[in-house]
Every structure is written in structure tokens, then in C-alpha cells.
C-alpha positions in Angstrom: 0.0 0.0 0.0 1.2 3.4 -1.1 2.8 5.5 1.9 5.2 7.5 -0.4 5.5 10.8 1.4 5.7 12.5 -2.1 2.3 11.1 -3.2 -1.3 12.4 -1.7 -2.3 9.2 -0.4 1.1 8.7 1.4 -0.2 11.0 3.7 -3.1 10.1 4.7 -4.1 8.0 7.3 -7.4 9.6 8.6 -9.8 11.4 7.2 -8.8 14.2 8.7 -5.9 14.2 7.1 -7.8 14.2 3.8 -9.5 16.8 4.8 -6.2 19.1 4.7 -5.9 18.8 0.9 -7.8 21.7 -1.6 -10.4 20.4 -3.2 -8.3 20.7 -6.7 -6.4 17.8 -5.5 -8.8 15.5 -5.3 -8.9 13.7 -8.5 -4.8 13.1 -8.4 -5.7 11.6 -5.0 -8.5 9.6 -6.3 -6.0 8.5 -9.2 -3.9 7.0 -6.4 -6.4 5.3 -4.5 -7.6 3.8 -7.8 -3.9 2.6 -8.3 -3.3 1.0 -4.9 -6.7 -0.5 -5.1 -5.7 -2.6 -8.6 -2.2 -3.2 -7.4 -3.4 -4.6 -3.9 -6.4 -6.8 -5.1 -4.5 -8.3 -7.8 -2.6 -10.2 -5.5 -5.1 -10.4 -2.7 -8.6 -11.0 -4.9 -11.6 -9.4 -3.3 -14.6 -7.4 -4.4 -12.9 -5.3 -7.4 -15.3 -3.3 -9.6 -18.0 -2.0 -7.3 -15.4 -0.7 -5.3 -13.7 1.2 -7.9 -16.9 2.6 -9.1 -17.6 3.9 -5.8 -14.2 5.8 -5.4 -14.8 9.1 -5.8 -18.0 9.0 -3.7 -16.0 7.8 -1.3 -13.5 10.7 -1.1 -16.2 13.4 -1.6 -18.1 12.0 1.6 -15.4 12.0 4.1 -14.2 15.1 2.8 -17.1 17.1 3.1 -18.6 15.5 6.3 -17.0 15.3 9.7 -16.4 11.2 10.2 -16.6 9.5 12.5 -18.9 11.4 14.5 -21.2 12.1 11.4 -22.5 8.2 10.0 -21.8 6.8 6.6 -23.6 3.4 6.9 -22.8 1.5 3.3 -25.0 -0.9 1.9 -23.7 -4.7 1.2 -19.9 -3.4 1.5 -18.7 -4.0 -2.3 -18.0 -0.7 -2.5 -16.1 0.2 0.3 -12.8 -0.3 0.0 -11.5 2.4 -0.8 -13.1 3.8 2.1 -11.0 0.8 4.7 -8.2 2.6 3.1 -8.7 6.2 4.4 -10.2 5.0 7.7 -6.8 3.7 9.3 -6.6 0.3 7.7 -4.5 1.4 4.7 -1.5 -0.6 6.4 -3.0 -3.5 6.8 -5.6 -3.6 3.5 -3.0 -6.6 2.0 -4.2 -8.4 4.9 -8.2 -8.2 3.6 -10.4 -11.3 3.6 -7.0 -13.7 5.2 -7.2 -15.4 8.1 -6.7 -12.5 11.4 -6.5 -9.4 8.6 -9.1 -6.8 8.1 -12.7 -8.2 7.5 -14.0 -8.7 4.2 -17.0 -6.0 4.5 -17.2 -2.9 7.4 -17.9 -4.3 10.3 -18.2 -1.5 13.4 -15.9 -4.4 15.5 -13.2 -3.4 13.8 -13.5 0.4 13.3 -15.0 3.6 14.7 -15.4 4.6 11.0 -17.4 1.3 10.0 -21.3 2.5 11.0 -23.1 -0.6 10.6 -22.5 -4.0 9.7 -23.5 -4.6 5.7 -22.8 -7.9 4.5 -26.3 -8.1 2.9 -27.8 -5.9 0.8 -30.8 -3.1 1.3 -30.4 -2.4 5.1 -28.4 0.9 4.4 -31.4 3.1 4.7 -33.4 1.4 7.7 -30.1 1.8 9.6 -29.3 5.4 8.6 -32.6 6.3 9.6 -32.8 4.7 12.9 -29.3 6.4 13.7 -30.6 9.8 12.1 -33.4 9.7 14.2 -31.1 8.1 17.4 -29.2 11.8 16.9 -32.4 13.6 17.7 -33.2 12.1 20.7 -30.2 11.9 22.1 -29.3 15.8 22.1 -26.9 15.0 19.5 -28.3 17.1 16.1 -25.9 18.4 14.5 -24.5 14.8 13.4 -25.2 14.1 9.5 -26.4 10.6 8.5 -25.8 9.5 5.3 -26.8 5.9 3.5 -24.8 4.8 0.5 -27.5 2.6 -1.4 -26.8 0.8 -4.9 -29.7 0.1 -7.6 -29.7 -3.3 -7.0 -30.1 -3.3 -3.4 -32.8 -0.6 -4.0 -34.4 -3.5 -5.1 -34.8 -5.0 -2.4 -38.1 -4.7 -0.2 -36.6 -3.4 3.2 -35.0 -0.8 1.2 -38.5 0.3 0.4 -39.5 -0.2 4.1 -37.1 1.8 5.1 -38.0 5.0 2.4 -41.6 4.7 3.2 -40.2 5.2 6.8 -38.3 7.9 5.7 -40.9 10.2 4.5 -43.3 9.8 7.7 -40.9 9.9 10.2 -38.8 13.7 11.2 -35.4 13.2 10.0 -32.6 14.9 8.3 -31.3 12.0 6.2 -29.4 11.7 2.9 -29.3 8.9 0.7 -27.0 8.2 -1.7 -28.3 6.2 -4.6 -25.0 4.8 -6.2 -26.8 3.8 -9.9 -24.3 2.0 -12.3 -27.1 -0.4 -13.5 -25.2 -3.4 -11.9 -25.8 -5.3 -8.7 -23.4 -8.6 -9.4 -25.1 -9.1 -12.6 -27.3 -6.7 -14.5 -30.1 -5.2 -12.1 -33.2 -6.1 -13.2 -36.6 -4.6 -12.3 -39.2 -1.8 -12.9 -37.0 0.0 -10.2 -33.6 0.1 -12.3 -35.3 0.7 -15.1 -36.9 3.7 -13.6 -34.0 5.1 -12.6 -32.3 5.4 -15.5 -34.6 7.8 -17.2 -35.2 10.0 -13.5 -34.3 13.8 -14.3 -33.8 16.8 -12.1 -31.4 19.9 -12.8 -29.1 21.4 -10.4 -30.6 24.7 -11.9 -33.8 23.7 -10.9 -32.8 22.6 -7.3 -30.7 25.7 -6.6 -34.2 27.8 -7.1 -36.3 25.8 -5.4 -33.9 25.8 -2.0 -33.6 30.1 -2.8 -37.0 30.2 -2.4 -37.6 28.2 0.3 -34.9 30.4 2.4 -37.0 33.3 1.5 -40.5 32.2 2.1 -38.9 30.8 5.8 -36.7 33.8 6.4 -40.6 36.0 6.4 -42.2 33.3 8.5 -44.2 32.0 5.8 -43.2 28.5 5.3 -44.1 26.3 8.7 -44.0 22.7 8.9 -47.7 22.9 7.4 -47.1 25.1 4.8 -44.0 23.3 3.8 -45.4 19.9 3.2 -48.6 22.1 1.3 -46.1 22.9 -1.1 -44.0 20.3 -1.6 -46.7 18.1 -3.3 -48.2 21.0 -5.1 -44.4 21.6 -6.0 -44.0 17.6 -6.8 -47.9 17.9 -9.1 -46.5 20.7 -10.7 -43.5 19.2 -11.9 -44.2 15.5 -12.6 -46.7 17.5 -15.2 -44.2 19.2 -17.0 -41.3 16.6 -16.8 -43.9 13.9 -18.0 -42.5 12.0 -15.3 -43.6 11.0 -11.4 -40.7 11.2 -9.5 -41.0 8.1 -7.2 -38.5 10.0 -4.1 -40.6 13.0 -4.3 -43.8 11.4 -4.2 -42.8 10.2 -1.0 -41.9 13.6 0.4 -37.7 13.2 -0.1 -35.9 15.7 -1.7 -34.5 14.1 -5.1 -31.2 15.8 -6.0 -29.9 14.5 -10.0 -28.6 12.6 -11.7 -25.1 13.8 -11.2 -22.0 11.9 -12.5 -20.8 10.1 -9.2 -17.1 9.7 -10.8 -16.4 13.7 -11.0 -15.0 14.2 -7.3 -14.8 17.7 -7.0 -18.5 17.9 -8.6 -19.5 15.7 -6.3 -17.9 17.9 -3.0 -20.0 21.0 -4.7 -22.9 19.2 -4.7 -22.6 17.8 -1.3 -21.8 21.0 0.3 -24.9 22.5 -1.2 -27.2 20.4 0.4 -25.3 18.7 3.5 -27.1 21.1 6.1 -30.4 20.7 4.3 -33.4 19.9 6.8 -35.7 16.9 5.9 -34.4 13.8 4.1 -33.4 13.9 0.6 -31.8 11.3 -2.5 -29.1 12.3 -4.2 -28.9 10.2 -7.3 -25.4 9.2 -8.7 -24.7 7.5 -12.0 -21.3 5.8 -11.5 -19.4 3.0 -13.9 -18.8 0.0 -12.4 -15.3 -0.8 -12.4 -14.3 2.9 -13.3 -10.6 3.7 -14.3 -9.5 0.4 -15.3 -10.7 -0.9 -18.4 -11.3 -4.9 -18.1 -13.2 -4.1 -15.3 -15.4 -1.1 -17.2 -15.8 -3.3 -19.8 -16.9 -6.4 -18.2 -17.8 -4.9 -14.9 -19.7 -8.9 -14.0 -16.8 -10.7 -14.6 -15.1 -8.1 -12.7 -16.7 -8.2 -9.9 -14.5 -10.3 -8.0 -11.8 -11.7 -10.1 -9.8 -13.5 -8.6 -6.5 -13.1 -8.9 -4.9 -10.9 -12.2 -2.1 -9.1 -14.1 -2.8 -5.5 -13.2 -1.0 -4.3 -16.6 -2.6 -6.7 -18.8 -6.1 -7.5 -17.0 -5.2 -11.1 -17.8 -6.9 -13.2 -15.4 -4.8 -15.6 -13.2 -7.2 -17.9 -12.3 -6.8 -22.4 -12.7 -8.9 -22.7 -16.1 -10.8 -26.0 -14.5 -9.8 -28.2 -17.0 -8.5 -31.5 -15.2 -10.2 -30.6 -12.1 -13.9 -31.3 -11.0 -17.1 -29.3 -11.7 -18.3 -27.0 -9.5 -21.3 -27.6 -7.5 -23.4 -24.1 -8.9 -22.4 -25.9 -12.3 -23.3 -29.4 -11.6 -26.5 -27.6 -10.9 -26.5 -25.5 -13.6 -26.1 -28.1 -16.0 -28.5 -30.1 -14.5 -31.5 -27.8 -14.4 -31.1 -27.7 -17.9 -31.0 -31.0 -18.2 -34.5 -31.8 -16.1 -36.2 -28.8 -17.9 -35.9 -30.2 -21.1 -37.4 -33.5 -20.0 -40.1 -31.3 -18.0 -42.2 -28.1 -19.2 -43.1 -27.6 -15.7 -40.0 -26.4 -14.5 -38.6 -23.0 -14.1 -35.8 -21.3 -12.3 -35.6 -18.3 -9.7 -32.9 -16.5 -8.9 -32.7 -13.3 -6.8 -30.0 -11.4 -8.8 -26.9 -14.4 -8.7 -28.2 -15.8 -12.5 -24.0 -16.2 -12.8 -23.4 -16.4 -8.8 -25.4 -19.5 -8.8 -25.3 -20.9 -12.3 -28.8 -20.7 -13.5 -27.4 -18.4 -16.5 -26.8 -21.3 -18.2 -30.7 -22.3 -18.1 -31.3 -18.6 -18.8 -29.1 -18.7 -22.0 -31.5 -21.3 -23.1 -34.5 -20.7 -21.9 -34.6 -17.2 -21.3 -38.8 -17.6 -20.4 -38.8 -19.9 -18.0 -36.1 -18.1 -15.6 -36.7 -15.6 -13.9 -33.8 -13.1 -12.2 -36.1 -11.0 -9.8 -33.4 -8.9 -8.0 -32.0 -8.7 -4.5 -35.5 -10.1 -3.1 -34.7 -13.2 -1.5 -38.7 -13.1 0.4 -40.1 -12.3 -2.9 -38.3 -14.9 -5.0 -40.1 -17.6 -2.0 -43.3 -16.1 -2.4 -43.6 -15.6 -6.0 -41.9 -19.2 -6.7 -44.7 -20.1 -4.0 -47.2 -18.7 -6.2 -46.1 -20.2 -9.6 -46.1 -23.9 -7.9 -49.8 -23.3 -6.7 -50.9 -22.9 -10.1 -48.9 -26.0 -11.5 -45.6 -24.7 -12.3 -42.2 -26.4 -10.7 -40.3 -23.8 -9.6 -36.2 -24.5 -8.5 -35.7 -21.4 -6.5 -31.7 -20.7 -6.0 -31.1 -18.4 -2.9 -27.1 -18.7 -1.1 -28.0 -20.0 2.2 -26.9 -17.1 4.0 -29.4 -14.8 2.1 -31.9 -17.7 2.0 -32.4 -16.1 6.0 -34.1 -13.2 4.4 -37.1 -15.4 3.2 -37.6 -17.5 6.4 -41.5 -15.9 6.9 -41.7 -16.3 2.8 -40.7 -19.9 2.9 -43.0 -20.8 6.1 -45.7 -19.2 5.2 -46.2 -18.8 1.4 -44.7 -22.3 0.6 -44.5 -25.1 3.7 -47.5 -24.2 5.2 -49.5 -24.6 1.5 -47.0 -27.7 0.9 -46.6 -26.3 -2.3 -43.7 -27.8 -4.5 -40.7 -25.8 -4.8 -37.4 -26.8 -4.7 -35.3 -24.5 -2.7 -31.3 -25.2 -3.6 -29.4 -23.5 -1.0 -25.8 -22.7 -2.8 -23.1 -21.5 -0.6 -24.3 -23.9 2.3 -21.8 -24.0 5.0 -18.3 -22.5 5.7 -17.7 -19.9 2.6 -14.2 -18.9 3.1 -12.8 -15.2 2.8 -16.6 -13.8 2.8 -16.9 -13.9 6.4 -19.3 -14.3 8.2 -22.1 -12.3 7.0 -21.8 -15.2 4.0 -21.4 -18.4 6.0 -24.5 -20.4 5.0 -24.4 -22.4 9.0 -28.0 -21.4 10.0 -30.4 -23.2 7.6 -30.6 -26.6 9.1 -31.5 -25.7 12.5 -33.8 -22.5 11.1 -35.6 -25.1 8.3 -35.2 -28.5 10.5 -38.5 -27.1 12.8 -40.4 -26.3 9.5 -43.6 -28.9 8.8 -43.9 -29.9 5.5 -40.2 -29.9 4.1 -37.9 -32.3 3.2 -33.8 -31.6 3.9 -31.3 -33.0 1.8 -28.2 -32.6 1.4 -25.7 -34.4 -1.4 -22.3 -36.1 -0.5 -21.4 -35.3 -4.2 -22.1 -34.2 -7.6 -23.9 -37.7 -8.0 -26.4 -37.5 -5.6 -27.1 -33.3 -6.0 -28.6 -34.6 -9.6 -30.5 -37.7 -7.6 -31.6 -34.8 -5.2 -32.4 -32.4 -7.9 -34.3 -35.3 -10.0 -36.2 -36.4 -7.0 -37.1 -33.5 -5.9 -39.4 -32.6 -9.1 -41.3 -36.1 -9.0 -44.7 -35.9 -8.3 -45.8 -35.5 -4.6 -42.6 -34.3 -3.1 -44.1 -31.3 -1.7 -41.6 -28.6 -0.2 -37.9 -29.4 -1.3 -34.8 -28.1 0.2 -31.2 -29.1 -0.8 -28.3 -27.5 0.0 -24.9 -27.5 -1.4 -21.4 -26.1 -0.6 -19.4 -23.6 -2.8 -16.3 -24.9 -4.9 -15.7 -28.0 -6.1 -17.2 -31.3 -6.2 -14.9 -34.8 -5.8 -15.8 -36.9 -9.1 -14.4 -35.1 -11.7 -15.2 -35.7 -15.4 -17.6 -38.1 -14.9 -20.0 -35.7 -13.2 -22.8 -37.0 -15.7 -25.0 -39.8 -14.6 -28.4 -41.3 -15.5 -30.8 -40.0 -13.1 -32.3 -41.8 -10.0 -34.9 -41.4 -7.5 -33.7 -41.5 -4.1 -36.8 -42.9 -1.6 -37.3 -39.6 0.7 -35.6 -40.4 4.2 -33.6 -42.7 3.4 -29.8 -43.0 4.4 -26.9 -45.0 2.5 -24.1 -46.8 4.2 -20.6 -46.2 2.5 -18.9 -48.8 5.1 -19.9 -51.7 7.2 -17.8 -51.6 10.9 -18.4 -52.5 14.6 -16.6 -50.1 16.9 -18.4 -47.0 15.9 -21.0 -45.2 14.1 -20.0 -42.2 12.0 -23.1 -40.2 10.2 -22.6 -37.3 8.1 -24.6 -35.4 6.4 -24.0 -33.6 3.2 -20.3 -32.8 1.1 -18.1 -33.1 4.2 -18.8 -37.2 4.0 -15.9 -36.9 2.2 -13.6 -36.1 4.8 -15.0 -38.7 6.9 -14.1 -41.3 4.1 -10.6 -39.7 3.5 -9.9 -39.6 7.6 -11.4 -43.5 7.7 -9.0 -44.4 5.3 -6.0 -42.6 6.8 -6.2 -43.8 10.0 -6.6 -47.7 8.8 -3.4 -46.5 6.8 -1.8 -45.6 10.2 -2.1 -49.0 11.4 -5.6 -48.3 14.0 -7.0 -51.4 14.2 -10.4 -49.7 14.4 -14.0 -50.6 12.6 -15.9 -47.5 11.4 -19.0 -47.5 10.3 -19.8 -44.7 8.0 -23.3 -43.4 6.9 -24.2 -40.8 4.4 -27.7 -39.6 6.1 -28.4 -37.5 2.8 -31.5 -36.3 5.2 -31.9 -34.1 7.9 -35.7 -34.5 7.7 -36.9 -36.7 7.3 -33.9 -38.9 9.5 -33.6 -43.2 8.4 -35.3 -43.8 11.3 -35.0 -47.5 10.5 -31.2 -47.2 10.4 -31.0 -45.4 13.4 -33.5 -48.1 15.3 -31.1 -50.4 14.2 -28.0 -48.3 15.0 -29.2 -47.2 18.6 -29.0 -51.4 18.8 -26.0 -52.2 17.4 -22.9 -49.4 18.8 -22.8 -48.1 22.1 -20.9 -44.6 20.4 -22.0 -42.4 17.4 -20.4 -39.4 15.8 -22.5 -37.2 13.8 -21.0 -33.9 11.3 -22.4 -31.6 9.4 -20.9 -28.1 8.0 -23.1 -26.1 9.8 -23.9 -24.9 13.1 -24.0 -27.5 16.2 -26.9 -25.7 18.1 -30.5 -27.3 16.4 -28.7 -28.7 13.4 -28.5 -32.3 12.0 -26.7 -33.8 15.3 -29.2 -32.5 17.2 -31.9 -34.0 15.7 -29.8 -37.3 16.1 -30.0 -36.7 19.3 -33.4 -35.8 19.7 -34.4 -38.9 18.2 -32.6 -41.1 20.0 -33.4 -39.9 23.7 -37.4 -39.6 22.6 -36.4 -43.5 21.9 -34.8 -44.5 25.0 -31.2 -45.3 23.0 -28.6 -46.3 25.6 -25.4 -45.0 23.6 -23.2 -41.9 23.5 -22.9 -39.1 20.5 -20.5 -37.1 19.6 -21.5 -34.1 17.9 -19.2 -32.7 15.2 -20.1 -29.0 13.6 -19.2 -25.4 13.8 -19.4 -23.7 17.6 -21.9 -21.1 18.9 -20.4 -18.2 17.9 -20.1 -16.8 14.3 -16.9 -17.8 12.8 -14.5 -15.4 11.0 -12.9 -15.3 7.4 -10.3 -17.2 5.6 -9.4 -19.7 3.3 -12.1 -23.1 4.1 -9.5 -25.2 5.1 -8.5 -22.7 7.9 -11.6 -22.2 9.2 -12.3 -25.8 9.4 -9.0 -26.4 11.5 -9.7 -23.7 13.9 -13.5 -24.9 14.4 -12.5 -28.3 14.7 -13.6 -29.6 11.4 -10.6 -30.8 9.2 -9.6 -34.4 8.4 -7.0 -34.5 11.3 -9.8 -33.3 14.2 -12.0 -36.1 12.8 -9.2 -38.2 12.9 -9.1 -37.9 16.9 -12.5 -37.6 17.2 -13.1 -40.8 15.8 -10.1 -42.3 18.0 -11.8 -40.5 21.2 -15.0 -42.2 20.9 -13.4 -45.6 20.1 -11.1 -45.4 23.1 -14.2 -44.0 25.2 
């Protein structure tokens, strides 16, 4: 990271420092930023384009308002990097995302600066407002709150929640709408589309807040008077722009659209309206990826690149030949496959069409797949909706998102037992993402849920089993969920399908000393640490079972389990508390077993970021903890 003396950004640390430089020497230290930021996550991949298209609006806002005692609460965190950089992290910014570095998105446990945590996307304004309104109350009201919003998570319903909040409740807000017409993939939506054709001059804006000092400064515009006129004001000019203005409508000031890559524009236009009373949008249109070229011009791929060549924009990633399939496109692949074979079928996705592989249906059969935006409740519901009236919907929501739909999913689809097929990507221990992406809670949120089944493949074999037999006839409420990366077969990821009978368990070895159940991808340690450890010389006998369900359990197998081993282990790549051992458990004090389990899974607390592997050694997950587990119980 740059701290060149002779360079702006060499010195700063603060923004307060930042704030020493003229306003003329902003775009030279926005150049810089934009430099380090390319140099830096070339070698260390994280979030890339949204970040760089947010640059400038980052500068502009900590150099016109007074942080940290004035609020910037960013939503989802793509964009903020530059912003770790001038908040007393630029040391340590080739530490993001590793294991004990700086955290992937803000997080206020690791800065004064960082407002709010914003892993997920549309909570930026719900936030800002409760802290806006948090500054009133408290005596404290000369703090500015500001929420830094993108067009894709303006999709989003709480985003809407939270503006009809705005315009009801007293507040002095200011939202930022960041509009590059990208959330990861294209937005999508009446919303986006809207947004692109919304209109107001800064001519037009600089009049209307002239007159409104004057008509105040004569006592003729009270709180009354003021709201009087500001939908007369809004009437009269939706009539002559041929346009309603959605923000205005509401009662929020709309300032734009203004080019949210022109710094020192941007610190005008700020200043003009920072000590503004009532809330107010100022509307942005920004390039995703700005200043570096691969990334303007293929601002998806972009998004996160992995790692790259910063001078040639080559991309330094493994090019998957040799290696196996991911999961996302075994599943991919393989809702192409059963939509072929069935008309009823079609695919939801709430804005991850690439994220989760379903573009490759899309690119197909762009009719029957549906990308509604970052609107994880509403892609439950309206998949809910589709399989009352005799469609089969395969809904695709990462499991950590997949939280935002748990009324959706309760109420709109297990309750009706209506047939969707929820595949929960990203299931489990993510990696450098955090843990605002883990996807640990779905097992125990889901496993209390009448009407659903939960299944969860060993491998890329039985996700297509899952997948096929979860569109048969009669299944009713399907979940299935599925880890990120890479599967263990390999080429021959392709198989003839086969229904697997609902609860119902498999057993991958036969053995006497103990009983090892696992449920889902991480079987496959199990298997590898079996066959170390006879390798090693332990005369031990394992017996190993893939449960493939969490609900409903082999309750046959475990009868005869419960019978035949006085120890069990069961693991699962998720959280211990409710999850799969749990309901081991349950079952087998509810039947009077007289045996002892060992519970393997991730511990009460929400587990950092780094590479998978780490994570899993310092939870107690890897091959070598199972390893000793397994020893433990034998010797017990």
C-alpha cells in the first residue's frame, strides 16, 4: 500500500488528514487510491469493480462531512474499499479477507469509522434512519447521517420499508443512490429501469432551496405550509417533466442525476445540500469498475476476479480443465438437463443468474427463468405462487441470504405444501466472505419447519439424484443445499438419473466399533480420515453413513443403530446448536437409545474469514480433528 510521502495518499491516514488537501487535489488523490486498489487486489482477490466505481464518492463524503462522528452506513460493502483505506486500515488492506486481517465488508468491531455492519444488501437506509433519528433524541443534532444505497439493493423490499419510513418519520437523512445499473449481474426490475430515465437539474434545485430560504426567512413556510407545497411543487412538476418522480412522491428531496465519478463535482454538490433539513436522495450514475478498463468493460466478470495481471487485465485464475465441476455448475447443468425432459419447470434467482449458475438455463431458456433482484422473500413467495398454479419452480437463494425469506418460505410455501425446490448454494463454511456469507443457520432455522424435506448431497452424483427427485410428483416442499467450490468426481460428473426414496440413508462402510453419520459434502472427509487412520495401522471398525437427510432422518437405520454401537459421531458443515446432530440426538433420547454421540459441527459463535480449510482447522472440522474424534469415541 502506497505510503510514499511525495504522493497524496502517502499522507493520509485519517480522514482528517484528507481533509487538509484543496479540493483541486482530489482527482490526483483519487487517481492514487484507484492505483493501490488494482495493485493490492490483484494479488489479494476481493470485491474489485463495485469498489472502484464507488471511489470518488467515497473521497467526496469524508471530505465534506465530519467522520466519525457524522454516520456513513454503506449498503452490502462491495464498494467500500476504498473507504478501509482512508479510515486507518490502509496498512494492513493486503491483509483483507485472510485469516486474522481486516474483514471482508465494514464491520463496526473493527473500526470507529465502520457505522453498521452490511454484509447483505438493502439495510443501508433502515439503519441510517434509525441512527438519524437516534441523533435527535439523544441531544446530539448536528450529526449528519448518510446511506450509500446501490440500484440493485434498491431493489430489495426493506429498502422500500425503510424510504416509506423515511418520509413519515422527522429526520434529516441523505441517501445516496449509487446507480451503475449493476448489482453482481445486471439489475433487473421496474425500479432500475426507472432510474435510468429520472431527471432533475441542479438549476432547478438551486431555485427551489432560494426560495424556500426566503418564504422561511418572512415566516411563511411552517411545517404545514412546507409539506402544502411540496406536493403541489411535486404535481407541478411531474406535469411538466412527463415523469412521477417516485423519491418526491414520497416527500424526499430528489437531487440528480449527477456523475458520481467527477470528485470535486461531487464535493459541490454535497456542500450545497449537507445542512439541508428533511431527508433527501441524491442520485449518482457511476461506472462499475471505473478507471480500469477490463473491469469497465466487463464490470460482471469483474466483480470479484480472482487473482490478475494488473498491466494486462489477464486473469490468473486455474482454467478448471482437469479438475472437478463445481457444485453451482453441476446444478446448472443439471436444471437444464430436467427442464428439457419437463415443461413444468422453471428457475428463480434473486439477482446471482451467474453467482449461482442458472445463466446457463437462462441462456436457453430465457422464459422460464426468472432473475427478480435482491429479493430473496419475494423470489419464495412468487416461486410459491407459480407452484400453486402447476408450475415447478427451483428457487436458488445462497444460504446465508436464503435467512431473508424464512416468513416467505414458512408461510407462502410449507405451510401450503406447495412444490418448490429451494437449492441453498453456498451452504456452509464460505471462506474469505466472512461471516455475514457463511451459510451455518439453515438446518436448524428449516429443520423445525412442517412440510419440508432436507437434503443434502455427499457429491455431484447425488445433487442430480436430489435435484431429479425433488421434481417427482408429490414431493411437496424441497430443500437441498450444497457447498461452494468444487465437487470430488471429476469428469464423470454426468450420470443417468435416480430417485432417491425420501428419508432414506446409505451406508458407505460396514464396521463395529463405531457409528460415523454425516450429512452432506463433508462425508468426504469422513471417508478420506477413515481411510487414513486404517493407513496408520488403527486397528479400528468404522461405520460410515451418508444420512443424505436431515428430515426426514432413516429412522430405521438409526432403530437399528441405537441397537447395534454403544458410540456415534454425527458432522455436518453447519452450526452444532438445532442442526443435524441435534436431531440425532433428539431422536434417540425420545427412543430411549442407551449410547453416547459425539457431535461434530461449527461452535456457537459466528466464525471469521479465511481460506475453508482454515476455518475448518480452527473450528474443529478438518480431516485431522476427525481423525481424533473418531479415536476418542473408540477409546471411550
Amino acid at each position: 500500500m502506497n505510503n510514499d510521502t511525495s504522493t497524496l495518499l502517502g499522507k493520509i491516514q485519517y480522514p482528517c488528514d484528507l481533509r487538509r488537501l484543496g479540493v483541486e487535489q482530489l482527482p490526483q488523490l483519487c487517481a492514487e487510491l484507484r492505483e493501490d486498489i488494482v495493485q493490492e487486489v490483484s494479488v489479494n482477490p476481493g470485491h474489485f469493480a463495485s469498489s472502484l466505481g464507488a471511489l470518488e464518492i467515497t473521497v467526496a463524503l469524508h471530505y465534506v462531512f465530519d467522520t466519525p462522528n457524522d454516520r456513513i452506513v454503506w449498503d452490502v460493502g462491495h464498494q467500500a474499499y476504498a473507504h478501509k483505506i482512508l479510515t486507518g486500515r490502509k496498512d494492513k488492506f493486503c491483509t483483507n479477507r485472510k485469516l486474522g486481517g481486516i474483514r471482508p465488508f465494514p464491520s463496526p468491531e473493527e473500526s470507529e469509522y465502520d457505522t453498521f455492519t452490511c454484509g447483505h444488501a438493502s439495510n443501508s437506509i433502515s439503519a441510517a434512519l434509525g441512527m438519524a433519528v437516534a441523533a435527535h433524541k439523544t441531544g446530539n443534532s448536528q450529526r449528519k447521517v448518510v446511506a450509500v444505497i446501490g440500484d440493485g439493493a434498491m431493489s430489495g423490499g426493506l429498502a422500500f420499508e425503510g424510504l416509506n419510513n423515511v418520509s413519515s418519520s422527522p429526520n434529516d437523512l441523505l441517501i445516496i443512490l449509487n446507480d451503475n445499473d449493476m448489482s453482481i449481474d445486471h439489475a433487473v426490475g421496474g425500479m432500475e429501469k426507472y432510474l435510468l430515465h429520472l431527471n432533475t437539474t441542479a438549476t432547478y434545485n438551486n431555485y427551489r432551496q432560494k426560495a424556500a430560504q426566503w418564504l422561511k426567512s418572512r415566516g411563511y413556510l411552517n411545517d404545514n405550509r412546507r409539506k402544502g407545497i411540496i406536493r403541489l411543487n411535486n404535481a407541478l412538476k411531474a406535469v411538466l417533466a412527463h415523469q412521477q418522480n417516485i423519491f418526491e412522491g414520497m416527500n424526499i428531496r430528489y437531487f440528480g442525476p449527477f456523475d458520481g465519478n467527477n470528485v470535486t463535482e461531487l464535493v459541490r454538490i454535497l456542500r450545497q445540500i449537507k445542512d439541508m433539513s428533511g431527508p433527501r436522495l441524491l442520485h449518482l450514475h457511476t461506472v462499475k469498475g471505473k478507471g480500469y478498463k477490463p473491469a469497465e468493460e466487463h464490470p460482471k466478470v469483474w466483480h470479484a476476479p480472482g487473482r490478475f495481471d494488473p498491466l494486462t487485465g489477464e486473469r490468473l485464475t486455474d482454467n478448471g480443465k482437469d479438475l472437478p465441476l463445481r457444485y453451482q455448475d453441476v446444478f446448472g447443468e443439471t436444471l437444464l438437463e430436467l427442464a428439457r425432459a419437463n415443461s413444468r419447470i422453471v428457475g428463480v434467482t434473486p439477482a446471482m443468474p451467474s453467482g449461482c449458475s442458472m445463466d446457463i438455463m437462462m441462456k436457453q431458456m430465457p422464459e422460464r427463468v426468472f432473475d427478480v433482484g435482491i429479493a430473496e422473500g419475494h423470489a419464495a413467495t412468487f416461486s410459491g405462487g407459480m407452484a400453486k398454479d402447476g408450475l415447478q419452480p427451483f428457487c436458488n437463494i445462497y444460504s446465508a441470504f436464503a435467512q431473508r425469506a424464512y416468513d416467505n418460505i414458512i408461510h407462502d410455501v410449507a405451510l401450503p405444501r406447495l412444490p418448490v425446490v429451494f437449492c441453498l448454494d453456498r451452504a456452509g463454511l464460505v471462506g474469505e466472505d466472512g461471516p455475514t456469507h457463511h451459510g451455518t443457520l439453515d438446518i436448524a432455522a428449516l429443520r423445525a419447519v412442517p412440510n419440508i424435506t432436507l437434503a443434502s448431497p455427499m457429491d455431484e452424483h447425488e445433487l442430480r439424484h436430489l435435484m431429479y427427485t425433488a421434481q417427482l410428483p408429490g414431493k411437496g416442499t424441497f430443500v437441498i443445499r450444497y457447498p461452494r467450490g468444487r465437487g470430488v468426481i471429476g469428469k464423470e460428473w454426468r450420470c443417468p438419473f435416480k430417485e432417491i426414496t425420501v428419508g432414506k440413508a446409505r451406508c458407505l462402510s460396514e464396521g463395529s466399533d463405531i457409528a460415523l453419520l454425516s450429512y452432506g459434502p463433508i462425508g468426504n472427509d469422513v471417508q478420506t480420515a477413515i481411510k487414513a487412520l486404517h493407513d496408520e495401522g488403527h486397528d479400528i471398525s468404522v461405520a460410515h453413513y451418508d444420512m443424505r437427510f436431515c428430515k426426514p432422518l432413516d429412522t430405521e437405520l438409526l432403530a437399528d443403530i441405537a441397537k447395534r454401537f454403544t458410540a456415534v459421531i454425527t458432522i455436518e458443515d453447519a452450526q452444532l446448536s438445532g442442526g443435524f446432530g441435534s436431531a440425532i440426538l433428539e431422536w434417540m433420547s425420545d427412543n430411549g437409545a442407551q449410547l453416547h454421540v459425539t457431535r461434530m459441527g461449527l461452535p456457537d459463535r459466528f466464525v471469521e474469514h479465511g481460506t475453508i480449510q482454515q476455518l475448518r482447522k480452527l473450528t474443529g472440522m478438518d480431516i485431522d480433528s476427525i481423525k481424533r474424534r473418531i479415536l476418542a469415541a473408540c477409546k471411550a
